[in-house]
ZAMARGU-4260 file (C-alpha; in steps of 0.2 Angstrom, whole numbers, plus 5000, padded with zeros to 4 digits):
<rodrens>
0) 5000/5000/5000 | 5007/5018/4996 | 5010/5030/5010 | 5009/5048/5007 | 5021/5058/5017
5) 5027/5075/5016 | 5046/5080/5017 | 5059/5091/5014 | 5065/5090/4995 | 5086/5091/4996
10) 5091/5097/4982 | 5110/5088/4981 | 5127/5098/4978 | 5139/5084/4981 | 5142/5068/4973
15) 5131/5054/4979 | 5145/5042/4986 | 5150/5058/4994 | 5133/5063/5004 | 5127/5046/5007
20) 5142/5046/5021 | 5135/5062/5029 | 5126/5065/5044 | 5113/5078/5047 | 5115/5088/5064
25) 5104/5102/5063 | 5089/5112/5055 | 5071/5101/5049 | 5074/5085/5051 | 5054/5080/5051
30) 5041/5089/5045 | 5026/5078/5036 | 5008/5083/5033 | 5002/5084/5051 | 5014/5099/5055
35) 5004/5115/5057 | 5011/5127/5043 | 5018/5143/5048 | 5033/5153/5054 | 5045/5152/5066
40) 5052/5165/5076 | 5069/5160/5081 | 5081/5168/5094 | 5095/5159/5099 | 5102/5162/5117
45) 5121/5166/5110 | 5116/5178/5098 | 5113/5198/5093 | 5103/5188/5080 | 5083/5186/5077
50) 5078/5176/5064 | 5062/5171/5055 | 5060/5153/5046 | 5049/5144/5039 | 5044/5125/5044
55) 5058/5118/5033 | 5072/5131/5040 | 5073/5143/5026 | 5076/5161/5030 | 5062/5173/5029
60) 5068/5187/5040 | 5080/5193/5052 | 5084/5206/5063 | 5101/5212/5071 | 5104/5221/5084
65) 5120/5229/5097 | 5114/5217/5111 | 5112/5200/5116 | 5097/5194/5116 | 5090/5193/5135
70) 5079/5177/5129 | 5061/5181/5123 | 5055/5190/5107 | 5040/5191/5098 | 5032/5195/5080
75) 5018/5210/5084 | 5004/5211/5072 | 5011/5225/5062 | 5026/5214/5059 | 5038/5223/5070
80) 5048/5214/5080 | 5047/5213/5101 | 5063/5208/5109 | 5073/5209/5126 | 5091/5214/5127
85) 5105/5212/5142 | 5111/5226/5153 | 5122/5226/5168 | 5115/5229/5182 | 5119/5248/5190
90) 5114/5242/5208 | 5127/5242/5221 | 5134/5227/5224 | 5129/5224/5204 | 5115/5210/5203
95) 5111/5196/5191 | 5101/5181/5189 | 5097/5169/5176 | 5089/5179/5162 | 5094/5197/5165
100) 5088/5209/5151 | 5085/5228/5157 | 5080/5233/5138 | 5065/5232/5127 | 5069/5235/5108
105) 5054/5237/5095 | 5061/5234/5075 | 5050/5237/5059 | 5052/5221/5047 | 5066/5231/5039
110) 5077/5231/5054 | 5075/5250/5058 | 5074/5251/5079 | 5058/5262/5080 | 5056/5260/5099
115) 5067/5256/5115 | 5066/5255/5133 | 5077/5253/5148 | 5072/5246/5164 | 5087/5244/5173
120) 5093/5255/5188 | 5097/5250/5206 | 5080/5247/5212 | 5074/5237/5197 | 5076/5226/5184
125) 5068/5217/5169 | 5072/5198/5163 | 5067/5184/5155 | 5049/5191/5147 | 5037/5204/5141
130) 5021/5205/5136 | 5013/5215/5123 | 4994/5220/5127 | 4980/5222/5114 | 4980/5242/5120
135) 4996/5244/5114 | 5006/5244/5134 | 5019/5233/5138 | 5021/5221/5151 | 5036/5219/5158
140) 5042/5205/5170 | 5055/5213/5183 | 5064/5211/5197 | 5063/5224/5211 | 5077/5227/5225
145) 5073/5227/5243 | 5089/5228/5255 | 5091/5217/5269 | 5086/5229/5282 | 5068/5228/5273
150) 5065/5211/5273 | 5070/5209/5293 | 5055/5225/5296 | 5043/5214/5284 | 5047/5198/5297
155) 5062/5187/5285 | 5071/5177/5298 | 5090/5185/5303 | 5103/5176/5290 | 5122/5175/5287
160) 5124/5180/5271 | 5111/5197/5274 | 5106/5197/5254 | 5096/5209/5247 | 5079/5201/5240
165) 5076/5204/5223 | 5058/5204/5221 | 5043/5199/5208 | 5037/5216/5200 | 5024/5219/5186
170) 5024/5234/5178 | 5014/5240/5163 | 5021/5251/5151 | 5013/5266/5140 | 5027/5268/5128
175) 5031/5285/5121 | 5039/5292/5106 | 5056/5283/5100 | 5060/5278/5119 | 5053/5275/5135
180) 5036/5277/5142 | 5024/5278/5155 | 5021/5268/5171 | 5000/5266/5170 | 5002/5253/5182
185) 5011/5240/5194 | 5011/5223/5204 | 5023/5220/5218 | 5022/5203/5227 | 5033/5213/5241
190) 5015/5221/5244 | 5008/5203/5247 | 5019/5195/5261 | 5015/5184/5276 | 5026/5177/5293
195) 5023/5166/5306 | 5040/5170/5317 | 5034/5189/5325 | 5017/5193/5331 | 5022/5208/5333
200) 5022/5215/5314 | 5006/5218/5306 | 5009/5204/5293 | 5009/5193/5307 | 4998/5174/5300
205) 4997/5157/5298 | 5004/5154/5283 | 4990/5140/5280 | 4978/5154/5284 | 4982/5165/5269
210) 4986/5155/5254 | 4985/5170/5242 | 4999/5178/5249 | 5020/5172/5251 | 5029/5167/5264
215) 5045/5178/5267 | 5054/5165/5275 | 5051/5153/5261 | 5068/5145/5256 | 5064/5124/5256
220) 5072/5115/5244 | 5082/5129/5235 | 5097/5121/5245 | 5112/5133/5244 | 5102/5142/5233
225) 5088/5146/5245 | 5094/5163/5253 | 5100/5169/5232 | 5098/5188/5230 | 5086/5183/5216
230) 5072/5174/5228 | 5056/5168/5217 | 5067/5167/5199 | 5050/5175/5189 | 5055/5166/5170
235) 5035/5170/5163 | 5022/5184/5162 | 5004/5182/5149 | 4989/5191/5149 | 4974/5188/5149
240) 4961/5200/5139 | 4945/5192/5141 | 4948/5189/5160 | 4960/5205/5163 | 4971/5192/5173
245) 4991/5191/5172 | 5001/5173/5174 | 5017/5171/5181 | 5029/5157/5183 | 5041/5158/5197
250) 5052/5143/5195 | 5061/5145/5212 | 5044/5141/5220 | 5038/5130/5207 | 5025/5136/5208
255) 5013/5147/5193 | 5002/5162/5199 | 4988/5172/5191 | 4983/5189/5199 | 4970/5202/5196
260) 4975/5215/5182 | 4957/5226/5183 | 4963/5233/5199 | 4971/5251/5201 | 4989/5253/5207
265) 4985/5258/5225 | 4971/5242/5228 | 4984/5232/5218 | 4995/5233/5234 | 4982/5228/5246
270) 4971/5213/5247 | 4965/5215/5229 | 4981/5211/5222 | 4983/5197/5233 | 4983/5181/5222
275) 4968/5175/5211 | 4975/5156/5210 | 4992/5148/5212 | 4997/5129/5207 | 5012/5118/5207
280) 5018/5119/5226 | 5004/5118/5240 | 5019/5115/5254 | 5024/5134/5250 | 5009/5140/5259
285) 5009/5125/5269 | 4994/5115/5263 | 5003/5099/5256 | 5017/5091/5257 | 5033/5087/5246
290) 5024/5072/5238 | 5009/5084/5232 | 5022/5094/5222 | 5018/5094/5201 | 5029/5109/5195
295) 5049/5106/5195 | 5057/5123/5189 | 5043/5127/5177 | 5046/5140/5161 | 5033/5146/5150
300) 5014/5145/5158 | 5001/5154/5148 | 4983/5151/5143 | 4979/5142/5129 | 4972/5154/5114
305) 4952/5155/5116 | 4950/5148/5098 | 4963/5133/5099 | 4959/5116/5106 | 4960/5116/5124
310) 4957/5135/5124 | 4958/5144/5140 | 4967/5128/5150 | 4986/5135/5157 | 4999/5127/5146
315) 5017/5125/5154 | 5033/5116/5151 | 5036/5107/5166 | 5055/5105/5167 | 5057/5092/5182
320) 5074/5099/5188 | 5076/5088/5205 | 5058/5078/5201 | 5058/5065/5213 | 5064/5048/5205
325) 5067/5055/5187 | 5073/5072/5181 | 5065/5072/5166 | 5055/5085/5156 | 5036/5086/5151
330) 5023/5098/5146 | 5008/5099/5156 | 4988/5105/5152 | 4979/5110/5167 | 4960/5115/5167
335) 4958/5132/5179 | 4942/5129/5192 | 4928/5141/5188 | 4930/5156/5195 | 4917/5163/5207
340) 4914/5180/5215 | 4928/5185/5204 | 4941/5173/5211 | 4947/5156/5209 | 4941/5147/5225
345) 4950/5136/5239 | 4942/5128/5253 | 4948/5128/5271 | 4963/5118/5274 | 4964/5112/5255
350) 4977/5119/5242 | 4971/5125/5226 | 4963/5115/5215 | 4966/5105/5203 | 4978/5093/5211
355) 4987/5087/5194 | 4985/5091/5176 | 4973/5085/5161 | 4987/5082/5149 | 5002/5076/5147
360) 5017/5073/5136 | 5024/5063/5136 | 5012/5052/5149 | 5026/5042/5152 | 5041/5052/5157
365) 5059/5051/5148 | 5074/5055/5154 | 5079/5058/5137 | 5067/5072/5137 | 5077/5084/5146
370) 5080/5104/5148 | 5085/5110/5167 | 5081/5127/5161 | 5073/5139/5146 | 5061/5131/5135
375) 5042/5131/5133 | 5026/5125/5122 | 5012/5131/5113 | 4996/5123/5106 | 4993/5124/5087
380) 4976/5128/5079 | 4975/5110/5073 | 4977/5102/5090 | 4996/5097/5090 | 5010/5105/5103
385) 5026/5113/5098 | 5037/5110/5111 | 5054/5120/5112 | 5067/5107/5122 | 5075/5124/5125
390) 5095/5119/5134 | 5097/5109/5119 | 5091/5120/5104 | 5080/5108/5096 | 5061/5113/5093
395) 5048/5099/5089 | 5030/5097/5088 | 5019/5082/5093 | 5001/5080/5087 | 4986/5073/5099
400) 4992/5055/5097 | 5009/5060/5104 | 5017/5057/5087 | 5033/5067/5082 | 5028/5078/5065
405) 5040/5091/5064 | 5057/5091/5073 | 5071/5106/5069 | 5087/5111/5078 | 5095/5129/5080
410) 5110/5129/5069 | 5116/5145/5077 | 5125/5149/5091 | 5136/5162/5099 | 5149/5158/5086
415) 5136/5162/5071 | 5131/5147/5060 | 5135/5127/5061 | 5140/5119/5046 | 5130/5105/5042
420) 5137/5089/5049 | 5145/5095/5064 | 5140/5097/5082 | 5130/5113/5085 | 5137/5113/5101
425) 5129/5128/5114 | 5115/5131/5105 | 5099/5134/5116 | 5084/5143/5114 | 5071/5149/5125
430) 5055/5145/5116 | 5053/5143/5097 | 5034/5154/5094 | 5025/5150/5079 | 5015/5163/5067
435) 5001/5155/5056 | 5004/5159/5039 | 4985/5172/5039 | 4995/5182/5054 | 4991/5200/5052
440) 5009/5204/5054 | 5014/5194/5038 | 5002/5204/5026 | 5008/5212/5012 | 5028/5208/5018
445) 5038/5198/5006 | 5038/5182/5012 | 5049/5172/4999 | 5060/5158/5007 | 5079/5162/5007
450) 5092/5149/5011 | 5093/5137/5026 | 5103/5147/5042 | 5114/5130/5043 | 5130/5134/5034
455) 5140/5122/5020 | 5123/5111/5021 | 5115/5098/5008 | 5099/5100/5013 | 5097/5118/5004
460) 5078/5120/5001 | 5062/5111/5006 | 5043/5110/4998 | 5028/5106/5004 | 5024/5093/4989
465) 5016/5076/4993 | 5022/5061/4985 | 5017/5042/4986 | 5032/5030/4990 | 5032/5014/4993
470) 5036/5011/5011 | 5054/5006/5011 | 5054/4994/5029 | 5043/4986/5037 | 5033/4993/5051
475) 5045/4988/5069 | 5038/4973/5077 | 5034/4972/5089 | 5029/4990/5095 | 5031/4994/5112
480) 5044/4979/5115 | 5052/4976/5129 | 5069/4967/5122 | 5072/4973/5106 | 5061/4977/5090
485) 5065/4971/5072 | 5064/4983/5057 | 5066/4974/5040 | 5072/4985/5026 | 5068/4981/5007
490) 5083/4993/5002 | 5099/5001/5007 | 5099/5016/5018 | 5101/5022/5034 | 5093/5019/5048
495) 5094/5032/5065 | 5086/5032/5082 | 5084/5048/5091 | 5076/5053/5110 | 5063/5064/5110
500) 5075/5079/5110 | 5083/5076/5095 | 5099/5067/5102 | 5106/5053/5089 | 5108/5038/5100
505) 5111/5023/5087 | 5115/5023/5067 | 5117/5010/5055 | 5118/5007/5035 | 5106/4994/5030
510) 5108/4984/5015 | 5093/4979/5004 | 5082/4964/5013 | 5093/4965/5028 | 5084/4964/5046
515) 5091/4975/5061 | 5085/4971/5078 | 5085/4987/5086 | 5085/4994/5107 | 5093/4981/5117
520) 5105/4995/5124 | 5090/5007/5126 | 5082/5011/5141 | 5062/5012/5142 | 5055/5026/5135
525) 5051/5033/5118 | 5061/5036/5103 | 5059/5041/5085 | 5063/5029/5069 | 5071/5035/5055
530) 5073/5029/5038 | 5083/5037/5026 | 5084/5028/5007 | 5099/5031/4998 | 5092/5032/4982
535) 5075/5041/4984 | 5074/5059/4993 | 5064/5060/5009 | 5062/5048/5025 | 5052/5038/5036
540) 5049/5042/5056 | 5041/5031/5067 | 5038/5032/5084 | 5044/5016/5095 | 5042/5014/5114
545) 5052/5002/5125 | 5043/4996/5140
</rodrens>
């Protein structure tokens, strides 16, 4: 029976003995008919760089800029582009943290700055995300200085070190002009915090008894870290238009938190901007225990988009730095309980529903699948999930069946391009957001495919054309298997075995007839198939689990 796949068409500039002995190491490895099509915005970590490609890796646009990138970046609907850049901190001693920015930069599509902002001084900082609003303000996602002698007046327990805390901050951004802007509003979890160690100060509680406010002493299972200048580690902010509610992921605390947006600056610092919901960590406010954790360093929570299957459920990549048992990596669904008298409720004694997510992927966890830091997800109007393994640069999608249909990683990192064939090396990304082809921001621009980013490569163009092949092996049997599984090839190729993340793990040439018994030095978990032919352009993936 003829199967219809699509793939990447190589168009082939060495000899064929030549390229049949070469290796692909990065840009689209998979991309077949169930991959949503669209645009990929692409900012790798190392660079000065921002790129736009399409699903095959061709160039559609770039933008350069005089600083690093300070992670996120975003594609407005005009087609401008929204990114972060790095500053050195100006506080006394200087601080930093993982994700340090302090700059907004705005670009046309031709590359012209048309709009900058700092937000970096000795009292405050931006890092790791902004958010644009449909009013046209920014969000921005800060860090805000308070000395040592302030947290010991607000009840933090006397320590040696006698840090500064570096708290959460919100602030919301009219911009003005070519630069700068105005503050229209502001969020401080500083305003929202609770102590049981001095009855004496006015935000003197049971923690238990006010789960919609932090604990200032809260340092458990940070380790060395706990007592860190940078205390919660804030690494998402999204907004919410229909609800006028703001989500934030603060990874230290594993813990993701939604507060009231509709609120003025002054209620926002009393018990109107204490918070609507939290998840991930019900021991923090001491209503659960270390074995009701879900959220392991978290990056990346956001609602779902309305119109998009699961639509208005919080999406997050879950990245299970020091899970219990297995540090592996996962992206999580989680259905938000009906609000009521304009909150999320919580009964007496009980944490925040719900206990655990709706989705999962992968359900059964890999440690292949693996990113301590960065990365994130997003669902696709057709259903599937791009997933952005972040710490190793690779970018793949998975529709609703869990099946890999697109798979691409970075080519670029701090020393510009990889050729083709070697080791990308550092190549991380903090998410990989994808623009459907319709997006208002594309009209009218040229949107003609250049060349791939990957330099010296083989693979130099890519079309969306379906073809009917004949399938060249035979489906692995048996599939999930708990020894080995046995793949008969009817001619000479390659076959490869990836993890989830893109890592190459076996390889082998495969002579016509020929049957390979594959996974007997794998450990359980999933992996991807590939056949590659040697005389026909194109390939086969299939996914295989090992019990």
């Amino acid at each position: 029976m003829n199967k219809t796949i699509l793939f990447c068409v190589s168009l082939i500039c060495l000899f064929e003995s030549h390229l049949s002995a070469q290796t692909q190491t990065v840009g689209t490895f998979i991309n077949n008919t169930e991959a949503f099509d669209g645009f990929n915005l692409l900012a790798p970590t190392g660079s000065d760089y921002t790129y736009l490609v399409d699903n095959c890796g061709q160039l559609i646009n770039q933008w350069e800029s005089e600083y690093r990138i300070a992670l996120s970046a975003y594609i407005l609907e005009d087609g401008s582009l929204l990114r972060t850049s790095r500053l050195s901190s100006d506080a006394t001693p200087p601080f930093s943290g993982g994700g340090t920015g302090g700059r907004v930069e705005r670009y046309s599509w031709e590359g012209d700055l048309i709009w900058s902002m700092n937000w970096a001084d000795t009292l405050q900082h931006q890092h790791h995300d902004i958010e644009w609003m449909p009013n046209g303000n920014l969000l921005i996602l800060g860090w805000e200085r308070h000395s040592y002698a302030e947290a010991l007046e607000m009840g933090k327990t006397p320590n040696e070190t006698e840090n500064d805390v570096w708290c959460t901050q919100i602030t919301e951004i009219q911009p003005t002009g070519n630069f700068g802007g105005e503050v229209v509003w502001q969020w401080c979890a500083w305003s929202h915090l609770v102590q049981d160690t001095d009855e004496s100060l006015p935000n003197y509680a049971e923690i238990s008894d006010e789960p919609r406010r932090f604990n200032i002493n809260y340092t458990a299972n940070n380790g060395a870290n706990g007592l860190n200048p940078d205390w919660m580690h804030s690494n998402s902010i999204a907004y919410n238009e229909s609800l006028d509610q703001i989500m934030i992921s603060a990874a230290k605390w594993n813990e993701i938190f939604i507060v009231d947006h509709s609120t003025t600056t002054a209620a926002a610092m009393g018990p109107e901007g204490d918070l609507l919901w939290r998840y991930g960590n019900p021991m923090v406010y001491q209503r659960g225990t270390i074995e009701d954790r879900t959220l392991f360093f978290q990056h990346n929570a956001h609602w779902i988009d309305e119109d998009h299957p699961g639509g208005g459920n919080v999406l997050v990549y879950n990245n299970g730095r020091n899970r219990p048992g297995l540090e592996a990596s996962s992206v999580e669904e989680i259905t938000l309980p009906e609000m009521a008298n304009g909150t999320y409720p919580i009964e007496d004694a009980q944490p925040f529903n719900p206990e655990t997510y709706s989705w999962r992927y992968p359900e059964t966890l890999d440690a292949e699948f693996y990113s301590s830091n960065v990365s994130g997800a997003e669902r696709q109007p057709n259903g599937n999930t791009l997933i952005a393994n972040g710490q190793n640069g690779v970018a793949f999608e998975v529709n609703p069946e869990a099946e890999i249909v697109f798979r691409y990683v970075n080519p670029i990192t701090a020393f510009g391009a990889t050729t083709q064939g070697n080791d990308p090396g550092n190549n991380g990304i903090f998410r990989f957001p994808r623009y459907a082809s319709n997006y208002p921001g594309f009209q009218g621009k040229d949107m003609t495919p250049g060349e791939v980013l990957e330099a010296n490569s083989w693979i130099t163009g890519c079309e969306s054309e379906i073809i009917d092949l004949e399938p060249s092996y035979s489906e692995a049997y048996p599939n999930p298997f708990a020894d080995f599984t046995s793949i008969h090839v009817k001619e000479k190729g390659v076959l490869r075995v990836y993890s989830t993340s893109g890592v190459l793990l076996e390889m082998w040439e495969v002579k016509p007839g020929e049957t390979v018994n594959i996974g007997r030095k794998l450990n359980a978990g999933c992996y991807i198939l590939e056949f590659s032919p040697k005389f026909a352009q194109g390939s086969f993936s299939k996914r295989m689990i090992k019990l």
